[in-house]
C-alpha positions in Angstrom: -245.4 -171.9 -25.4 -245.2 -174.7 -28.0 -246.3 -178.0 -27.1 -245.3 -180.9 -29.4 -245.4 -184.5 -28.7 -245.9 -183.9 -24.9 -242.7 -181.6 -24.5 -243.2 -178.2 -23.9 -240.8 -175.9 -26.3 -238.7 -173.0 -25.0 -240.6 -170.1 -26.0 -237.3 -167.8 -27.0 -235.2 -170.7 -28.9 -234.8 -170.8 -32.6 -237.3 -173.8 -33.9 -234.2 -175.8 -35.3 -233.1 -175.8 -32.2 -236.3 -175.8 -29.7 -237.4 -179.1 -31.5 -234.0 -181.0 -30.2 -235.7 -181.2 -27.0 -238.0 -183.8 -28.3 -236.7 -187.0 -27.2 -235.4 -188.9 -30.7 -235.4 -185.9 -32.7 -231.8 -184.4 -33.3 -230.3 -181.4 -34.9 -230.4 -183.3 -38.7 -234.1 -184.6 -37.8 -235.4 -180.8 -37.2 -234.1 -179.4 -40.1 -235.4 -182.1 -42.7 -238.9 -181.8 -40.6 -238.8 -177.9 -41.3 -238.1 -177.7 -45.2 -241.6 -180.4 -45.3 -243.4 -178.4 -43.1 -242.0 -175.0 -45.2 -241.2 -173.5 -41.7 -238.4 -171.1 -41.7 -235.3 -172.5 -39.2 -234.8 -168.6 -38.6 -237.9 -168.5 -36.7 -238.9 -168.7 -32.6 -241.2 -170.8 -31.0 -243.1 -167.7 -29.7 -243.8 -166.6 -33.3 -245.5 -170.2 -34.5 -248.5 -169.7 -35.6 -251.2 -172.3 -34.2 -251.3 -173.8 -37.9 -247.4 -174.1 -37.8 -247.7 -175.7 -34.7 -250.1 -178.8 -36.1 -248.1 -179.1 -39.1 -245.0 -180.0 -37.3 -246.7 -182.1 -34.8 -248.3 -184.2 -37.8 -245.0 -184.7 -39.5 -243.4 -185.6 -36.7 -245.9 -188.5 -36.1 -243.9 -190.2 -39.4 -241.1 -190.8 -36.5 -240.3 -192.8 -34.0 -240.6 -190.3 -31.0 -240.4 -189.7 -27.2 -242.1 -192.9 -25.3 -242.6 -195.3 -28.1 -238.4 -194.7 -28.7 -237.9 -194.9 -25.3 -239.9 -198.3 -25.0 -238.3 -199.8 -28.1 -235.0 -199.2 -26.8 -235.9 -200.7 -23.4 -237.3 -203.6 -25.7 -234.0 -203.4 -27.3 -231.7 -204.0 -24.4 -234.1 -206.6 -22.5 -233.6 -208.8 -26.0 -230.0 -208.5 -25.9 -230.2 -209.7 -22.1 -233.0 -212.3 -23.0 -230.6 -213.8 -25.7 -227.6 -213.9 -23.1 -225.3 -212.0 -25.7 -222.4 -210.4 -24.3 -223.5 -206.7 -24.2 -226.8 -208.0 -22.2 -224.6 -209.6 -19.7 -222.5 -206.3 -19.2 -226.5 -204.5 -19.0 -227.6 -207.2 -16.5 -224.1 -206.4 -14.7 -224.5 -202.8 -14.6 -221.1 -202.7 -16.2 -219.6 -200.5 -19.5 -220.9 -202.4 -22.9 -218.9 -200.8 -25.1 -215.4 -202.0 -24.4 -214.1 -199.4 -21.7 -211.7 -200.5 -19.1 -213.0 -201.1 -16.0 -210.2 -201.6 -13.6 -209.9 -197.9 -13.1 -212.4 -195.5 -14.0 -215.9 -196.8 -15.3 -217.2 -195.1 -11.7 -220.2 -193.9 -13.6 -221.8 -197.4 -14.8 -220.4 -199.1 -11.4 -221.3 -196.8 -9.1 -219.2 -195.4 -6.3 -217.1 -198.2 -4.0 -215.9 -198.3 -0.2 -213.0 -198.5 -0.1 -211.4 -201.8 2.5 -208.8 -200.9 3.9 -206.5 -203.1 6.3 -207.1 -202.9 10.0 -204.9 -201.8 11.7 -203.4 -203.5 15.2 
């Protein structure tokens, strides 16, 4: 089994494909990664040689990967709430940034509600 930038590779999956798992590298990403590296996209993770296997792991240090992505984007959305800009307020709120409705739907950023119903006499 493959181990690149702290995620373990399924062994059976085509590289092109295995290297998606990698948190910040996508389907585009893996293929420009493999013509550098001269890997064939035809082959499995299982057949990687160990060579193969350090040569993709040091061209994929020339990208922003896994934890340092993940804390940049956390850096990112703090900002927007630091600088009190509207999508940092709907962040702060827990509510949809992108301009969805929210007076139905949008269960998944508001969570699920109890229902108050009228008591009855």
């Amino acid at each position: 089994m493959a181990r690149i930038a702290g995620v373990d590779l399924p062994k059976k999956k085509r590289i092109e494909f295995a290297l998606t798992y990698v948190y910040g590298v996508g389907h585009h990403t893996a293929l420009k990664v493999l013509e550098a590296t001269g890997i064939s996209i035809d082959k499995r993770v299982h057949e990687l040689s160990e060579d193969e296997v350090a040569s993709l792991t040091k061209e994929l240090r020339n990208y922003t990967i896994e934890g340092d992505l993940r804390k940049q984007t956390a850096m990112d959305i703090k900002n927007l709430m630091d600088i009190k800009s509207y999508r940092g307020i709907r962040h702060r709120r827990g509510l949809p940034v992108r301009g969805q409705r929210t007076k139905t739907n949008a269960r998944t950023r508001k969570g699920k509600r109890k229902t108050v119903g009228s008591k009855s006499k």
